[in-house]
C-alpha positions as CSV (number, residue, x, y, z in Angstrom):
1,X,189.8,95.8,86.0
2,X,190.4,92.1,86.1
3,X,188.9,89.5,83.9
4,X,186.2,88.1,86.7
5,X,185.4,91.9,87.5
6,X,184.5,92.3,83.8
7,X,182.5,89.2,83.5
8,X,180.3,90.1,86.3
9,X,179.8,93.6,85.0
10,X,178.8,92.3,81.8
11,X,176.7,89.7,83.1
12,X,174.4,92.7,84.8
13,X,174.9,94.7,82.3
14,X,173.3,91.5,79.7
15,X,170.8,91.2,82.3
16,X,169.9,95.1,82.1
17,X,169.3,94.9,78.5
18,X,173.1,96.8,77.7
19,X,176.2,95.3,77.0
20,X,179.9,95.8,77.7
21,X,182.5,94.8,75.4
22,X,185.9,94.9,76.0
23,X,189.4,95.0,74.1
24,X,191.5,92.3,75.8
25,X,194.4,93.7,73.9
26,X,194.4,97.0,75.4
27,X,191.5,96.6,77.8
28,X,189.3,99.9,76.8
29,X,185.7,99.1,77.5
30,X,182.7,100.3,75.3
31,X,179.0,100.0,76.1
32,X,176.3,99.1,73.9
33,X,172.7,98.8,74.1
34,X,171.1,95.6,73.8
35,X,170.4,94.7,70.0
36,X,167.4,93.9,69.6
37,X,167.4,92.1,66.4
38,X,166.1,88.5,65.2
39,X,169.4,87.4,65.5
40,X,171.2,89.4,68.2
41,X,174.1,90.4,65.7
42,X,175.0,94.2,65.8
43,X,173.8,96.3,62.8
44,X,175.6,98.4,60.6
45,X,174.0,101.5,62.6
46,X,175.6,99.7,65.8
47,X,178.9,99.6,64.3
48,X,178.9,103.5,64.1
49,X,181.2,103.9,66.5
50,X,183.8,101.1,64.6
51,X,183.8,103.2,61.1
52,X,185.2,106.0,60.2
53,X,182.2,109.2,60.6
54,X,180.7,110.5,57.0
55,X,182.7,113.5,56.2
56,X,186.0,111.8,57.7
57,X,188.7,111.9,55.5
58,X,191.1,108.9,54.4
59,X,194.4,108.5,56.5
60,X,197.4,110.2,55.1
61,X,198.9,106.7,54.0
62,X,201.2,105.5,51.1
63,X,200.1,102.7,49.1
64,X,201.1,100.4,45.9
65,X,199.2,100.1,42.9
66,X,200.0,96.4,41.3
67,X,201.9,98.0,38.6
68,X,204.4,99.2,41.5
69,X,203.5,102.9,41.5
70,X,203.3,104.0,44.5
71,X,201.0,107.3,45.7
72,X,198.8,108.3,48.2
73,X,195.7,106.0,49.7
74,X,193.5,108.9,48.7
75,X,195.0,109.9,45.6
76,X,194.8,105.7,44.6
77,X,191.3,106.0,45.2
78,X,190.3,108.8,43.4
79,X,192.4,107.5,40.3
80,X,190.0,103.9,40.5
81,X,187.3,106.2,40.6
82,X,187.6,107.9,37.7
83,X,188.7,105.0,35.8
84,X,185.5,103.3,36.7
85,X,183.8,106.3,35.7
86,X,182.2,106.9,39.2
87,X,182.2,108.8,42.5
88,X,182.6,107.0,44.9
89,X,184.1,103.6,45.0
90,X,184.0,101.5,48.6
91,X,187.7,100.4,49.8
92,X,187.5,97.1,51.8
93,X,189.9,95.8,53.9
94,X,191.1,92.4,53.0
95,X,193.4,89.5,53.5
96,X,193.4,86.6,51.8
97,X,193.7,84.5,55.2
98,X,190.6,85.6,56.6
99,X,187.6,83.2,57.5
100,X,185.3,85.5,57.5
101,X,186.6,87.2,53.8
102,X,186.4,83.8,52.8
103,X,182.6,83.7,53.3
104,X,181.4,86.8,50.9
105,X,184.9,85.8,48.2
106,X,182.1,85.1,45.6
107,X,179.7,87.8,46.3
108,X,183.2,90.2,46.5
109,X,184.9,88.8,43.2
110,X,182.2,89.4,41.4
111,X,181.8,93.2,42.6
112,X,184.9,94.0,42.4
113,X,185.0,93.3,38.8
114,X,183.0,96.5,37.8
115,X,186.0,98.5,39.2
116,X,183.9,100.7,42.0
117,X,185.3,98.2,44.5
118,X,188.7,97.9,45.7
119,X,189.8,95.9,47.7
120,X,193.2,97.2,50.4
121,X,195.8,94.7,51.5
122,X,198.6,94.7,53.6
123,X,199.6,91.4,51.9
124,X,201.4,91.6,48.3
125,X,198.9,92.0,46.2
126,X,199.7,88.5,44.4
127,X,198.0,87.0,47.4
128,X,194.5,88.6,46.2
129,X,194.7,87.3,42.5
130,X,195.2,83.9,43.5
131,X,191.9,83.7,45.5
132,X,190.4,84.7,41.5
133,X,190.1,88.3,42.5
134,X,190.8,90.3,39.0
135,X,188.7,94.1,40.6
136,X,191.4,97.0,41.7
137,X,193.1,96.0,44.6
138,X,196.0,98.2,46.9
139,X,198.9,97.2,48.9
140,X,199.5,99.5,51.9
141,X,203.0,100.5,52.2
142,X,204.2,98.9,56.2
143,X,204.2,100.0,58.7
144,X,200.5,100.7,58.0
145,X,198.0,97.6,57.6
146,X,194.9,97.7,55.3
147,X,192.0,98.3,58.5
148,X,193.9,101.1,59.7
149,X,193.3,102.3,55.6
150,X,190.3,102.0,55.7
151,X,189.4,102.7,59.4
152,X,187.7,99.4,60.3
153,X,188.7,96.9,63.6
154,X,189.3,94.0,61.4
155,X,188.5,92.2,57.9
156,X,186.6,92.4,56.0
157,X,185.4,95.6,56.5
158,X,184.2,98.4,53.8
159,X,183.7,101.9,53.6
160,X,182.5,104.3,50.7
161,X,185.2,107.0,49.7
162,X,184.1,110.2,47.6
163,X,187.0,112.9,47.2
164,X,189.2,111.4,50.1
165,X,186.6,111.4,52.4
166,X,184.1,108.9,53.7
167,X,180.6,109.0,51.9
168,X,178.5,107.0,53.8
169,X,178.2,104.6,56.6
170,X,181.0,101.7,56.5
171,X,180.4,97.7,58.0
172,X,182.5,95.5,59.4
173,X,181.8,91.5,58.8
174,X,180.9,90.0,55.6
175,X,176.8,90.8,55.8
176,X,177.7,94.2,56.5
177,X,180.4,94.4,54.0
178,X,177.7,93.0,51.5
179,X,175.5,95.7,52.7
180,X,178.3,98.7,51.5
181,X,178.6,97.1,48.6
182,X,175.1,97.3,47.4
183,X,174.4,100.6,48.2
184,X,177.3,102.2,46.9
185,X,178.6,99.8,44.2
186,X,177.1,100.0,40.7
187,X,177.7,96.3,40.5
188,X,176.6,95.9,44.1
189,X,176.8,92.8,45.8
190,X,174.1,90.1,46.8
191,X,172.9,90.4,50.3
């Protein structure tokens, strides 16, 4: 389908009240309905189909802790659980290059610093303390990159983990990121 064929489908589509959005990397398509929010922007509900399902578990992936142990993704996470003293704890992918991670830094910082939120890098983990972030934080081992840890399209983006497997509804974007946070952070996050 070319570029001009895609624009006039979505242009009928807008006008129908659904939308089509397309990967221009690989070119998949995916429909949506029309949001219908005060500011047009995709909830979390919207972004179902962008996080990994509730009951999904974590991807089989090897990751550094910053003392250079390395273990399991899962097996990382359940250790930061435990020595937070919680259940769940909400993984967000993160690179310290990112406008948009930029935006929530603050509201993130200050999360992470109860220890419930950590924060997955593909970037050495150095990269992370010099934005003033001091909360848990995880270096995935190459050839994986932190989204595909944490199942999200880009950064940030946050899920909650429980046992190796996802406990509730991720985000993708800093509002929605936020969002996780709160609900599953005992620090939470301000929305």
């Amino acid at each position: 389908m070319s570029i001009r064929t895609i624009a006039r489908v979505g242009a009928r589509r807008r006008a129908s009240g659904r939308h089509l959005g397309v990967n221009l990397m690989t070119g998949a398509s995916q429909q949506q309905q029309a949001h219908r929010h005060e500011h047009d922007e995709p909830t979390r509900e919207d972004q179902a189909g962008w996080v990994p399902e509730v009951g999904q578990a974590v991807p089989d992936l090897t990751v550094a802790r910053e003392d250079g142990s390395v273990t399991t993704y899962a097996e990382a996470l359940a250790d930061m659980a435990v020595t937070a003293g919680v259940d769940t704890v909400t993984a967000v992918a993160w690179s310290h290059d990112c406008g948009w991670c930029d935006e929530v830094l603050d509201d993130v910082l200050r999360a992470s610093d109860g220890g419930d939120v950590v924060l997955v890098v593909f970037q050495d983990i150095s990269t992370v303390r010099a934005q003033g972030i001091t909360g848990p934080v995880l270096q995935v081992m190459a050839p994986a990159t932190a989204v595909e840890a944490v199942g999200v399209p880009g950064t940030p983006g946050a899920v909650p983990v429980r046992d190796g497997v996802v406990a509730g509804l991720g985000g993708v974007g800093g509002p929605h990121v936020l969002e996780v946070i709160a609900e599953h952070s005992r620090s939470g996050a301000s929305t």
